[in-house]
TORTI-372074 format. One record per residue (C-alpha): residue in three letters; chain; x, y, z. Coordinates in Angstrom, 3 decimals, always signed. Layout:
BEGIN
(atom 'Ala', 'A', (X, Y, Z))
...
***
This chain:
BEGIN
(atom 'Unk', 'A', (+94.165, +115.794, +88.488))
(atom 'Unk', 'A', (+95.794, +119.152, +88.908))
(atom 'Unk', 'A', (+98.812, +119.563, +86.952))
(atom 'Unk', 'A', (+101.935, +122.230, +86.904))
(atom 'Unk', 'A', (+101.165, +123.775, +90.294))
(atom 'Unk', 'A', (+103.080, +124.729, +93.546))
(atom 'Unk', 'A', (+101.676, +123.041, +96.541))
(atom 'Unk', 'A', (+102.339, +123.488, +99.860))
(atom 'Unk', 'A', (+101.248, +121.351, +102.315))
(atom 'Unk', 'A', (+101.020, +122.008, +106.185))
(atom 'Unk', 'A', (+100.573, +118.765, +107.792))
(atom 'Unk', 'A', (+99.654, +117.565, +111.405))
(atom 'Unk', 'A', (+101.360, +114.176, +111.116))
(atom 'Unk', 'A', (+105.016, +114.175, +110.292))
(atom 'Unk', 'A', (+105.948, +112.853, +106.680))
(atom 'Unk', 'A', (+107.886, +109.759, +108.532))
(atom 'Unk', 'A', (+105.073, +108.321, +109.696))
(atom 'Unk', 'A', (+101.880, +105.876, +108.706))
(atom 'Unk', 'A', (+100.776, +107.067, +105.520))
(atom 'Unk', 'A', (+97.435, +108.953, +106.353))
(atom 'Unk', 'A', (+95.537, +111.444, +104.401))
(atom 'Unk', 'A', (+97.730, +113.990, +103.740))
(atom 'Unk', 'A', (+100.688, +111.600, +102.521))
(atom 'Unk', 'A', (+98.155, +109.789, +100.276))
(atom 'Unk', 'A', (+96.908, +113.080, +98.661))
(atom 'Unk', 'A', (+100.048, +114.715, +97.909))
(atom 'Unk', 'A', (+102.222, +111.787, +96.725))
(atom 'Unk', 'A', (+99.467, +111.300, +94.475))
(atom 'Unk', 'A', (+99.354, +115.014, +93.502))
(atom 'Unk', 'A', (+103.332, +115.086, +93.296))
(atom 'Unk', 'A', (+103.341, +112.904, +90.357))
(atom 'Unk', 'A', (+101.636, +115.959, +88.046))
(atom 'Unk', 'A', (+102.821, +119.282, +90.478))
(atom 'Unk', 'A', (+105.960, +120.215, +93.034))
(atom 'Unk', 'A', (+104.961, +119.778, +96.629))
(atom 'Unk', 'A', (+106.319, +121.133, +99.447))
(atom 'Unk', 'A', (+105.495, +118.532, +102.681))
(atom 'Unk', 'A', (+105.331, +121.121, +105.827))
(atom 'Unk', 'A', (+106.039, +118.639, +109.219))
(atom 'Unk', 'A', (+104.015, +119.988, +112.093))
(atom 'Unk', 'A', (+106.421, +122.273, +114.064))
(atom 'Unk', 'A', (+107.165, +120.590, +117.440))
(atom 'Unk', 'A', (+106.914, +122.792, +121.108))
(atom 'Unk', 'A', (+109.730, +122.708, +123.802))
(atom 'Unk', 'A', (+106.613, +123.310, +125.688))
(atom 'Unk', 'A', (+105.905, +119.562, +125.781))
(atom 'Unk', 'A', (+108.749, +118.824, +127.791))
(atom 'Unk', 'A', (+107.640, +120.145, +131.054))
(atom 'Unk', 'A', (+104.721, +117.652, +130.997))
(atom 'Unk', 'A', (+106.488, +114.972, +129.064))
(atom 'Unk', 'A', (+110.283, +115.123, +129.971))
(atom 'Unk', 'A', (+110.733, +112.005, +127.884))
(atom 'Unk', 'A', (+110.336, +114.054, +124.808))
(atom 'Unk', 'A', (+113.758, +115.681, +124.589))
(atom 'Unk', 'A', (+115.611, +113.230, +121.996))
(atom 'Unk', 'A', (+112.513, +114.189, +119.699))
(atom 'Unk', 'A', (+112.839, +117.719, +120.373))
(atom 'Unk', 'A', (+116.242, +117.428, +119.648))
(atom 'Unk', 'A', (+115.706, +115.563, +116.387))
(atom 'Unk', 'A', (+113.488, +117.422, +114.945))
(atom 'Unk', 'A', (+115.917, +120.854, +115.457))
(atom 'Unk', 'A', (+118.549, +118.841, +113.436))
(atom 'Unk', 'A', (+116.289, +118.077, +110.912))
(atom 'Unk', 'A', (+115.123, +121.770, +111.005))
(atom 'Unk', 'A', (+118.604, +122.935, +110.861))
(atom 'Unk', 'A', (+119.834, +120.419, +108.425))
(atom 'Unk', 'A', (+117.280, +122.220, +105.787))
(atom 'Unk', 'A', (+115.276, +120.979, +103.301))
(atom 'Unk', 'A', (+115.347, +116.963, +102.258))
(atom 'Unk', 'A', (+113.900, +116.380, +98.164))
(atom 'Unk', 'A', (+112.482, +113.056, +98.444))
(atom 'Unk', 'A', (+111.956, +112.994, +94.305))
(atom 'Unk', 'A', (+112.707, +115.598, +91.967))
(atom 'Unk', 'A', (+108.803, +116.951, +92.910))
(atom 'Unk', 'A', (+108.629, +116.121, +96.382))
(atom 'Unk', 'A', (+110.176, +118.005, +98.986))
(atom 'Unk', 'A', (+109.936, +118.005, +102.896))
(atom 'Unk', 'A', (+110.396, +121.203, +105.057))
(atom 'Unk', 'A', (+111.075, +120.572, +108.503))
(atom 'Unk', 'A', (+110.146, +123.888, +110.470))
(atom 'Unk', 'A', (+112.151, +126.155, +113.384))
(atom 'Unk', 'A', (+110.223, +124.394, +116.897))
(atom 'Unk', 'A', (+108.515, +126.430, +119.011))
(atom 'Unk', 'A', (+108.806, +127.448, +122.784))
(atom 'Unk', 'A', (+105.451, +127.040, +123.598))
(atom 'Unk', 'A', (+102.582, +124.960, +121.962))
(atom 'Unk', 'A', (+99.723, +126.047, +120.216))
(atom 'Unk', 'A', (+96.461, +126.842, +122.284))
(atom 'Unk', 'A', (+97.746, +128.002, +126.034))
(atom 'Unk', 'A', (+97.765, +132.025, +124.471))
(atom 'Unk', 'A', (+95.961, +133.884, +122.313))
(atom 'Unk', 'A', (+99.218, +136.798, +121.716))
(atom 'Unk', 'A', (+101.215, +133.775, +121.600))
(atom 'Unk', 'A', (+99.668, +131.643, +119.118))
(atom 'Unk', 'A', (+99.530, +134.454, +116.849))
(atom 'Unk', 'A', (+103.075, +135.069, +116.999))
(atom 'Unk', 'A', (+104.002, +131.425, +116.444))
(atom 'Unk', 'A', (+101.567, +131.324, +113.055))
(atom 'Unk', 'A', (+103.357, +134.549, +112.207))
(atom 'Unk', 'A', (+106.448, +132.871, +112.501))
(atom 'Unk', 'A', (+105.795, +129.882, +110.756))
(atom 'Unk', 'A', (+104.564, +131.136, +108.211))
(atom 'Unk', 'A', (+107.476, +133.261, +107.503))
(atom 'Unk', 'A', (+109.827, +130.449, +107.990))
(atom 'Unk', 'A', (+107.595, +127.861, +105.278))
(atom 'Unk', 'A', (+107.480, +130.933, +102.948))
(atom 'Unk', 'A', (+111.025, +131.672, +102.853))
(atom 'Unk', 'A', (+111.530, +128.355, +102.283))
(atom 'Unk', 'A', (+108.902, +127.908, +99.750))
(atom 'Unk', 'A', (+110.857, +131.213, +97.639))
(atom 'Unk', 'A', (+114.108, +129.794, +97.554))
(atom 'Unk', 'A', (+112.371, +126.820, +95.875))
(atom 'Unk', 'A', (+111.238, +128.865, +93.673))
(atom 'Unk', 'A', (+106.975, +127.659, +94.777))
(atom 'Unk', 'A', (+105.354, +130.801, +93.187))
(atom 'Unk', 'A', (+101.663, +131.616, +93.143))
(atom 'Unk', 'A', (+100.970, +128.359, +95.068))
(atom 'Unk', 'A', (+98.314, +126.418, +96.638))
(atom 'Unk', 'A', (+98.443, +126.598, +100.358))
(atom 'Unk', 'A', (+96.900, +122.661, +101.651))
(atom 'Unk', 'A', (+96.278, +123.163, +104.946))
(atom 'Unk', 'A', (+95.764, +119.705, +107.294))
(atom 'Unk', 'A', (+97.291, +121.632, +110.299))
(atom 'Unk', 'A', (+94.791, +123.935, +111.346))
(atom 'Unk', 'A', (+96.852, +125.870, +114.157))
(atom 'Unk', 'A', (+100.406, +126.141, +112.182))
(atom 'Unk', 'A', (+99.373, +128.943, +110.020))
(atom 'Unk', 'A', (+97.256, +131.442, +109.073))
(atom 'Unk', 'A', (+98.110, +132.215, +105.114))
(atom 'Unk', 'A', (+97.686, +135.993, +104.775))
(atom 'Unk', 'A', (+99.161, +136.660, +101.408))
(atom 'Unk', 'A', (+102.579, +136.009, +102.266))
(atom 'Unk', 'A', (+103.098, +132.867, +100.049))
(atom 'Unk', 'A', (+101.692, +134.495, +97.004))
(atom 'Unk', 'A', (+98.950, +131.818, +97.005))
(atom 'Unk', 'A', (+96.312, +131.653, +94.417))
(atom 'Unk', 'A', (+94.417, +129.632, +96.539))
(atom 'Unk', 'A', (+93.952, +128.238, +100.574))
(atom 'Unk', 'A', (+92.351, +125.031, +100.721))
(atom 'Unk', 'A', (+91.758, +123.287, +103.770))
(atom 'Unk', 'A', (+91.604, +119.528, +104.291))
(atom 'Unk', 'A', (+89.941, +118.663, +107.410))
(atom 'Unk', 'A', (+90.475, +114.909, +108.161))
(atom 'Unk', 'A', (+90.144, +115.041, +111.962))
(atom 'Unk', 'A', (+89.203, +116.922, +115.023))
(atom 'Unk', 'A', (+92.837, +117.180, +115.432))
(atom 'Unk', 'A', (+91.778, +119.167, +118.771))
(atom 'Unk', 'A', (+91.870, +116.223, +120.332))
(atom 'Unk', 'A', (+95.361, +115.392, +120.015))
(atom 'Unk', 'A', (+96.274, +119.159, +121.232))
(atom 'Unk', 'A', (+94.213, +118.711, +124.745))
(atom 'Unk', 'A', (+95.623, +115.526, +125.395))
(atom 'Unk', 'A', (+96.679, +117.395, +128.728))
(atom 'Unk', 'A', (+95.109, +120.297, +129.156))
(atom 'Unk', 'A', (+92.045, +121.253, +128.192))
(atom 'Unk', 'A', (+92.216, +124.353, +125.323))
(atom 'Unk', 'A', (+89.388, +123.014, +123.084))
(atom 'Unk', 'A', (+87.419, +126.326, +123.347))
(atom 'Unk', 'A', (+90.650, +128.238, +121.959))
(atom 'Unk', 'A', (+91.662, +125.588, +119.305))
(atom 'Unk', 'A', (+88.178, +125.445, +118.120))
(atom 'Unk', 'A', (+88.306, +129.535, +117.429))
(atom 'Unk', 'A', (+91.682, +129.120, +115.710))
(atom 'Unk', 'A', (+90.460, +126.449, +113.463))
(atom 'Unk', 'A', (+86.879, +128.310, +112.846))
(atom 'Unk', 'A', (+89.161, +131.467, +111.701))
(atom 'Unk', 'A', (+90.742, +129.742, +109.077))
(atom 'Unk', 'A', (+87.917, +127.361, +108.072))
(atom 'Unk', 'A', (+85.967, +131.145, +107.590))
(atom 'Unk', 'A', (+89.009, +132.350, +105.579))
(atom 'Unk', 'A', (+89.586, +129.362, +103.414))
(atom 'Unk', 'A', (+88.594, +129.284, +99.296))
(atom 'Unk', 'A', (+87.933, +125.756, +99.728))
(atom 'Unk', 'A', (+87.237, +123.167, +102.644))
(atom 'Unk', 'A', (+87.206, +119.310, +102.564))
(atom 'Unk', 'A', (+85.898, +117.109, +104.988))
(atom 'Unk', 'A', (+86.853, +113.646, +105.439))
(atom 'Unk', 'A', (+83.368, +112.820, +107.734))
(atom 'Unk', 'A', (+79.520, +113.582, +107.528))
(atom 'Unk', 'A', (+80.376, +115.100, +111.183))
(atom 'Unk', 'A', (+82.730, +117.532, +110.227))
(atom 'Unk', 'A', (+81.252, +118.345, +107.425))
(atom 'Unk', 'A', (+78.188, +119.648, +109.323))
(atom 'Unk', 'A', (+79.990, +121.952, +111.455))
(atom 'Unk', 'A', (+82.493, +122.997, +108.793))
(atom 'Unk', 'A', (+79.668, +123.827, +106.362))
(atom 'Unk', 'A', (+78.356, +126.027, +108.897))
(atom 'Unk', 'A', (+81.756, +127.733, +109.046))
(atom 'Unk', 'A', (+82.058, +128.027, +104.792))
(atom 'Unk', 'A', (+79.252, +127.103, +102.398))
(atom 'Unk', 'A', (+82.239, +125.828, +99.999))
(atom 'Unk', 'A', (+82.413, +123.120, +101.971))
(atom 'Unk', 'A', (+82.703, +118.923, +100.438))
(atom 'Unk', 'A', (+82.328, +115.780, +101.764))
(atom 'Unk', 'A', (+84.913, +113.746, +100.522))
(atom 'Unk', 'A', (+85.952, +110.346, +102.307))
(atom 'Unk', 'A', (+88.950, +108.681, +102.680))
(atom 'Unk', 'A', (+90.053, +106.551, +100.154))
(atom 'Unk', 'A', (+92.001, +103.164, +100.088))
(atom 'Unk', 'A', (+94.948, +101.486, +98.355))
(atom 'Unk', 'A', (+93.107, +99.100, +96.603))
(atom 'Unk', 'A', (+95.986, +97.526, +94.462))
(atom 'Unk', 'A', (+97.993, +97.631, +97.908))
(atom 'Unk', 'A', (+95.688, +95.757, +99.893))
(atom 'Unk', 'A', (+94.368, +92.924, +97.402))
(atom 'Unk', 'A', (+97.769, +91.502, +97.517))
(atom 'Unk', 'A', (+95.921, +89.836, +100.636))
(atom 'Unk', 'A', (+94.221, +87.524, +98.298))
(atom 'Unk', 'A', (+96.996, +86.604, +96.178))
(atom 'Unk', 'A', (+98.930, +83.000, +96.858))
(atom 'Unk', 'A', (+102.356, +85.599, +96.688))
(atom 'Unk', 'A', (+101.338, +87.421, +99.472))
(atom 'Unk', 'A', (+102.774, +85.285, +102.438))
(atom 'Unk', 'A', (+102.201, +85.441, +105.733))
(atom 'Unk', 'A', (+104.632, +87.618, +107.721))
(atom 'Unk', 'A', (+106.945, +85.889, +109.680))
(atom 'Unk', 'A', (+106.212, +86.956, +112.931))
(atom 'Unk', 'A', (+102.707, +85.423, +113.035))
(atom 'Unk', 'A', (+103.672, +81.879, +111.555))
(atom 'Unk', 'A', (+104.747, +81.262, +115.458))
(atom 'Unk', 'A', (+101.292, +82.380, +116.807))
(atom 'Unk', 'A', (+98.088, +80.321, +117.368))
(atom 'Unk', 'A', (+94.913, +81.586, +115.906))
(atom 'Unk', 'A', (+92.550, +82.731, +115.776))
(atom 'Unk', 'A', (+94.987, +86.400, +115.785))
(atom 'Unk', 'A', (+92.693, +89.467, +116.267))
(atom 'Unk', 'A', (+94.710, +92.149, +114.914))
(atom 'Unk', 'A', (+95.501, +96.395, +114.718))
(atom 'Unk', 'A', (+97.093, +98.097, +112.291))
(atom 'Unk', 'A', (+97.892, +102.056, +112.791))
(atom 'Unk', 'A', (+99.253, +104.133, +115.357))
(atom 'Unk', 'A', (+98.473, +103.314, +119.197))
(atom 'Unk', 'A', (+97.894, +106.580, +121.447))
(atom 'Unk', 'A', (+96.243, +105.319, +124.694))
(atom 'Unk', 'A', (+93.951, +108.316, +124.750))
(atom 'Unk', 'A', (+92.501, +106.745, +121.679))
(atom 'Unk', 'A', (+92.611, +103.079, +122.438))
(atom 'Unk', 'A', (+90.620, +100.835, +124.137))
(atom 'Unk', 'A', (+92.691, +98.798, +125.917))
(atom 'Unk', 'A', (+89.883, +98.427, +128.747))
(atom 'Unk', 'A', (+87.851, +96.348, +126.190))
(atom 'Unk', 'A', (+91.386, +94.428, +124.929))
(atom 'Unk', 'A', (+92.238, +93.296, +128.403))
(atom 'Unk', 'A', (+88.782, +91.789, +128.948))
(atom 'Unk', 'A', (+88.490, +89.920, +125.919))
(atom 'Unk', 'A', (+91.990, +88.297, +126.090))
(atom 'Unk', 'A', (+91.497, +87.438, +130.020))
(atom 'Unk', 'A', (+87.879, +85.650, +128.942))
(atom 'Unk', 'A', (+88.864, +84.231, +125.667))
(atom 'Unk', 'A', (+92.990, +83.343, +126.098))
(atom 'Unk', 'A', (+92.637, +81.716, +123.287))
(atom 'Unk', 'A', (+92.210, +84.662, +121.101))
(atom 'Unk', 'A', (+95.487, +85.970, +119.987))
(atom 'Unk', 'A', (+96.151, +89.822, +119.770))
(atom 'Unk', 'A', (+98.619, +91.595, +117.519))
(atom 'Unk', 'A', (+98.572, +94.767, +117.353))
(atom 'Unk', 'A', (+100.816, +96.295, +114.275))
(atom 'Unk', 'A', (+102.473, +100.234, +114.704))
(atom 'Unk', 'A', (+103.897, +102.769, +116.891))
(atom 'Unk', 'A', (+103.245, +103.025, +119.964))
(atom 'Unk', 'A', (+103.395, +107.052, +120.903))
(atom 'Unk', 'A', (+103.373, +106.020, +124.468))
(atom 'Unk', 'A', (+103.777, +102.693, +126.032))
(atom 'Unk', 'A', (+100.632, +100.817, +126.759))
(atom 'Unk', 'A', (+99.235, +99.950, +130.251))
(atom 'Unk', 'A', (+101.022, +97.678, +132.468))
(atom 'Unk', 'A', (+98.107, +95.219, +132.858))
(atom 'Unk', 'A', (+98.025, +95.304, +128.589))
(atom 'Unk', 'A', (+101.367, +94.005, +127.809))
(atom 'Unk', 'A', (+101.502, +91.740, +130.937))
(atom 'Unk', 'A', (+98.965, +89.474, +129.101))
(atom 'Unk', 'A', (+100.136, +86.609, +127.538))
(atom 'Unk', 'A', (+98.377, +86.564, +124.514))
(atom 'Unk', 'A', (+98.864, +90.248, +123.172))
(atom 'Unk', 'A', (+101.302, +90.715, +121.138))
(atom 'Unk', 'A', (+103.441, +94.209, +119.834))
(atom 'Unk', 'A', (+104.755, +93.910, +116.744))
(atom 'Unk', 'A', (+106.295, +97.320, +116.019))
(atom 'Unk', 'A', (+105.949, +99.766, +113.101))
(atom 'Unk', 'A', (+106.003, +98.331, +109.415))
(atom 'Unk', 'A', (+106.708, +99.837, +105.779))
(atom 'Unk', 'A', (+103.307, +100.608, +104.126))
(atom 'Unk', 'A', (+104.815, +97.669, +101.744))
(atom 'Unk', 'A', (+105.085, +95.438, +104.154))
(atom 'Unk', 'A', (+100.810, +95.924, +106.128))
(atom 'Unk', 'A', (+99.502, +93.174, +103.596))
(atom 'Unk', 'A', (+101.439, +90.355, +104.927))
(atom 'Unk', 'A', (+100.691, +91.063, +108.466))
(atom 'Unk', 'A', (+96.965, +91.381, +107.804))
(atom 'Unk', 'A', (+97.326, +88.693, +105.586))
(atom 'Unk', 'A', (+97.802, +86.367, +109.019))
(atom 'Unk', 'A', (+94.655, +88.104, +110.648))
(atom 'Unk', 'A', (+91.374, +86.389, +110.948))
(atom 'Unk', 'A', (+89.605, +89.439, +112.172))
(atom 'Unk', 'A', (+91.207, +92.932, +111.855))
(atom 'Unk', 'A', (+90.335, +95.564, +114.665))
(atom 'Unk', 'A', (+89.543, +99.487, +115.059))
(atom 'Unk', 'A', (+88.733, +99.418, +119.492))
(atom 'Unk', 'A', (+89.032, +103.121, +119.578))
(atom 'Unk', 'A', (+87.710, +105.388, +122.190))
(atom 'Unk', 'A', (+86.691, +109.016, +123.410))
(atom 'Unk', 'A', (+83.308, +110.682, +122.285))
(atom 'Unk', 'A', (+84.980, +113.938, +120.566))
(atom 'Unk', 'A', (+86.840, +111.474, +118.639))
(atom 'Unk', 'A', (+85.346, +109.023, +117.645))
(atom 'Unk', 'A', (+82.090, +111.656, +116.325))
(atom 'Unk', 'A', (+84.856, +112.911, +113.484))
(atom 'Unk', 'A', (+86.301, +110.152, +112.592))
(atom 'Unk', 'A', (+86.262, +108.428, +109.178))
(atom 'Unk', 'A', (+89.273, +105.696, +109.748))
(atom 'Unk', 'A', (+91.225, +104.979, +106.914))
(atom 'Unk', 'A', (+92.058, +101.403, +108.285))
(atom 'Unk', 'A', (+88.477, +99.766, +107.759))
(atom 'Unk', 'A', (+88.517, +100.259, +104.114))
(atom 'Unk', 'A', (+91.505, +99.192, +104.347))
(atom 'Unk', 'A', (+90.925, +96.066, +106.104))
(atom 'Unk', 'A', (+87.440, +95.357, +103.946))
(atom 'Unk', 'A', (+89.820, +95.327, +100.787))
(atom 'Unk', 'A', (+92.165, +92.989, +101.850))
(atom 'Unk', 'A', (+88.863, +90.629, +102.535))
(atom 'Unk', 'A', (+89.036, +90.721, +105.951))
(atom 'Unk', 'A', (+85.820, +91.388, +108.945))
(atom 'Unk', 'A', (+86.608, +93.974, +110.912))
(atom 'Unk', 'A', (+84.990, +94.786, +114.589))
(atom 'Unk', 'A', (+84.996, +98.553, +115.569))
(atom 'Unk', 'A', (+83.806, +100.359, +118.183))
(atom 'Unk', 'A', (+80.754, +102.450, +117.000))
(atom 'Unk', 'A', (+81.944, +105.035, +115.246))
(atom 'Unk', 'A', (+79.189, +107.289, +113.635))
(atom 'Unk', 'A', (+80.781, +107.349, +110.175))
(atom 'Unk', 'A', (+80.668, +103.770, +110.139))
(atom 'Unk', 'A', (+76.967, +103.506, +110.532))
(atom 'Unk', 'A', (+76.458, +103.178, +106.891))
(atom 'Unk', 'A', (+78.373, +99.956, +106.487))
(atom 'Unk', 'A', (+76.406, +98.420, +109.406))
(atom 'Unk', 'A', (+75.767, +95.589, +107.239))
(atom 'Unk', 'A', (+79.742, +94.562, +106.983))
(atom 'Unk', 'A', (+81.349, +96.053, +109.385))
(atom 'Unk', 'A', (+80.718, +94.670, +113.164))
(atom 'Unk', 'A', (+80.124, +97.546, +115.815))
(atom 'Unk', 'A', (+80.589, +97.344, +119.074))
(atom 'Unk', 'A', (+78.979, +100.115, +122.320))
(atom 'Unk', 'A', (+80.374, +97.727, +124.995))
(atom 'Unk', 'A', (+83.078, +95.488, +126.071))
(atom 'Unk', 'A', (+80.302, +92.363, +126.099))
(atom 'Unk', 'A', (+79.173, +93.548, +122.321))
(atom 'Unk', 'A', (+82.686, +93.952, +121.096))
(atom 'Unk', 'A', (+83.842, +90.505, +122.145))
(atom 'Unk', 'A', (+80.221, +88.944, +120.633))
(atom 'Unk', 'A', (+80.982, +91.022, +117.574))
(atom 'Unk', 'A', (+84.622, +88.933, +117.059))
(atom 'Unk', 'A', (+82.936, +85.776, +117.439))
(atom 'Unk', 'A', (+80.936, +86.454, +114.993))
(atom 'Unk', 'A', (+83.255, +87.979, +112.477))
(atom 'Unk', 'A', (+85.498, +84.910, +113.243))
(atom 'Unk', 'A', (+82.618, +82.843, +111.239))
(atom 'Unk', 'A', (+82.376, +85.092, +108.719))
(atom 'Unk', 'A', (+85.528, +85.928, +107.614))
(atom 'Unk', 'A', (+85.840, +82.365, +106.409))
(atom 'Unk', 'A', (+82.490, +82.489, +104.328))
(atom 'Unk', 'A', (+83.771, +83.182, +100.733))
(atom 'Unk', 'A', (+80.757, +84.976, +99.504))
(atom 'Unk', 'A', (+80.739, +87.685, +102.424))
(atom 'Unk', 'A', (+84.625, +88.320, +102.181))
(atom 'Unk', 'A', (+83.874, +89.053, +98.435))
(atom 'Unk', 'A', (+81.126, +91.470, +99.554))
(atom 'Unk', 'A', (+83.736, +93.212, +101.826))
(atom 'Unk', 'A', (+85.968, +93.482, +98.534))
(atom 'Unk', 'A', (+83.471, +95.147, +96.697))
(atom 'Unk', 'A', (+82.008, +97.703, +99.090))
(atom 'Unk', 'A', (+85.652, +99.491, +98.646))
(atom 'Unk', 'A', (+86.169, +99.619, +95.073))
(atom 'Unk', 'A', (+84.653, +102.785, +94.918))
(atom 'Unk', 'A', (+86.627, +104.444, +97.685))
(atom 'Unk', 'A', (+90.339, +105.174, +95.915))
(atom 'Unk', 'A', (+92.904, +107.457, +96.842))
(atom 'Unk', 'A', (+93.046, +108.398, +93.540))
(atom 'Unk', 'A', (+89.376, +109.220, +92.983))
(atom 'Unk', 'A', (+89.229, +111.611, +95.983))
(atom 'Unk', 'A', (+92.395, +113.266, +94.700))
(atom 'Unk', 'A', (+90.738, +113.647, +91.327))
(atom 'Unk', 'A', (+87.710, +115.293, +92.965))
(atom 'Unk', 'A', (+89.264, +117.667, +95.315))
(atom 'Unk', 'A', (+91.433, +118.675, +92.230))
(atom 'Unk', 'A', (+88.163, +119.159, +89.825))
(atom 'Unk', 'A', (+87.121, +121.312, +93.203))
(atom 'Unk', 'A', (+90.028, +123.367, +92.952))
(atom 'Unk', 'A', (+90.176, +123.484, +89.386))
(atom 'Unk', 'A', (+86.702, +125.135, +89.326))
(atom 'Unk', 'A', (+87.447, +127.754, +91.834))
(atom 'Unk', 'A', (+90.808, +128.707, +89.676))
(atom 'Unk', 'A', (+88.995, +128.665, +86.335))
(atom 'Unk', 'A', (+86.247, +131.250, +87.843))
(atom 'Unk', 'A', (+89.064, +134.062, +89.577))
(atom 'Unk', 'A', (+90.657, +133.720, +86.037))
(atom 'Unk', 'A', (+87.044, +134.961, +84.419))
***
């Protein structure tokens, strides 16, 4: 693992949030270096479209003007200025606002005292690192087509994509988190690796352990519960498929586990037997999957689902638990354990079938074992022998 550097991390996902890549990597990399946790500046922008916003928008300038919060003595979260208009709409524009984000995270990043650092970029729109942080290196970590978050109402792939192409080019080092990206993004910058997301292994096992009860909440529920855990954008979901299973099967139970960015379709939380259960401490996900008898991913969207590698089935598989996806390409190679699903008929055959499997003791062991190799700590370990490499050879 790296050790004794400055990192500074620009994130797309605030550091409140599920714990997703870029809070995995750099609580991991804050036990041996300082980091500096960038949130993703928010727009006023988003107000005209989503008025509903405004308490957010105001939070987040309190936090901004608040200043810096230490989390640890080597973690530390920046919150930056917000912007008047989102990233994307203008080319003039989104220059400026990288311009003056970057100033703002490198000001910051002096009076820290984060010399010479490494600039980890998740947030491929928020900056363009230039030289003004001093950095000895720009790495980017590409977990997502995080596009498709951006166009959620209007449609600025074409610009995002030459924003994100501009840095990829400019980058010492890029990581990829799917086979997908990795194709394009090693046409953008030979230096280019494929490294996949990783699990908490020691996290999720407590599944298996007679301590780990099951959360309250479920006791009440009849099973079998089909559950979600993560983050619930309806762009992304499949609620289409969710309705029609729990009309033809009411005696399946859903739960679905997480934030809801936006509240779910009427005809999804009229139904009887779906249930919200709010957002849970990481601490806390064990218990509640602990009390599923088949564990869910019913994404959606083609863009998507093509680059993404989701964190939650490895996470699922190590707490010994099927899971039934929809068919998402980087998923292909676990065809053998992991149920997925092109249509609404497939996906609801596809949680019968995991409902027989996930009480066969010998398969749930298989699902255990598939993930040992996939830690959070190993890809940390490898990205940092990347980096490490690239250091040793500008020193030569």
């Amino acid at each position: 693992m790296l050790k004794n550097e400055n990192i500074i991390c620009i994130s797309w996902l605030v550091w409140d949030s599920i714990p997703l890549v870029m809070h995995q990597m750099m609580t991991r990399l804050a036990r041996n270096n300082r980091v500096l946790f960038v949130d993703p500046p928010v727009a006023y922008s988003n107000l005209i479209i989503r008025p509903s916003l405004w308490k957010d928008r105001l939070k987040k300038t309190f936090l901004w003007l608040r200043g810096v919060r230490q989390i640890n003595d080597t973690m530390y979260v920046y919150y930056p200025p917000p912007l008047l208009l989102q990233y994307g709409h203008v080319k003039k524009v989104d220059t400026l606002n990288q311009s003056f984000i970057a100033s703002a995270i490198a000001k910051t990043a002096k009076r820290l005292s984060f010399t010479n650092p490494i600039v980890w970029i998740y947030h491929p729109y928020a900056i363009h690192p230039g030289g003004e942080f001093g950095e000895k290196l720009v790495c980017y970590d590409c977990n997502d087509d995080v596009g498709f978050f951006f166009c959620y109402h209007f449609n600025k792939k074409n610009r995002l994509s030459d924003i994100e192409e501009r840095l990829v080019k400019s980058a010492d080092v890029v990581f990829t988190t799917s086979k997908y990206l990795y194709r394009i993004r090693r046409g953008q910058n030979p230096n280019t690796h494929y490294l996949p997301s990783g699990v908490d292994i020691e996290l999720f096992k407590q599944t298996q352990s007679p301590a780990c009860k099951i959360a309250p909440e479920l006791e009440g529920i009849p099973t079998p519960v089909i559950g979600f855990i993560g983050g619930m954008i309806n762009s992304k979901m499949n609620w289409g498929w969710i309705k029609e299973a729990s009309i033809a099967r009411p005696q399946w139970n859903f739960v679905f586990v997480g934030p809801c960015v936006e509240n779910p379709p009427t005809y999804i939380i009229q139904q009887n037997n779906i249930v919200f259960a709010g957002a849970k401490p990481q601490n806390l996900l064990p218990s509640y999957i602990k009390g599923f008898d088949v564990c869910l991913i019913p994404y959606q969207g083609e863009d998507f689902l093509k680059a993404c590698q989701p964190t939650k089935a490895f996470e699922y598989l190590a707490a010994g638990k099927p899971v039934v996806s929809s068919w998402i390409p980087e998923l292909e190679d676990y065809q053998d354990i992991i149920f997925l699903s092109r249509d609404s008929k497939e996906f609801m055959e596809n949680i019968e079938a995991a409902l027989v499997h996930g009480k066969n003791d010998e398969i749930v062991k298989s699902y255990i074992q598939t993930v040992q190799e996939y830690t959070w700590d190993d890809r940390v370990e490898k990205a940092s022998e990347l980096i490490r490499g690239l250091l040793k050879a500008e020193t030569l």
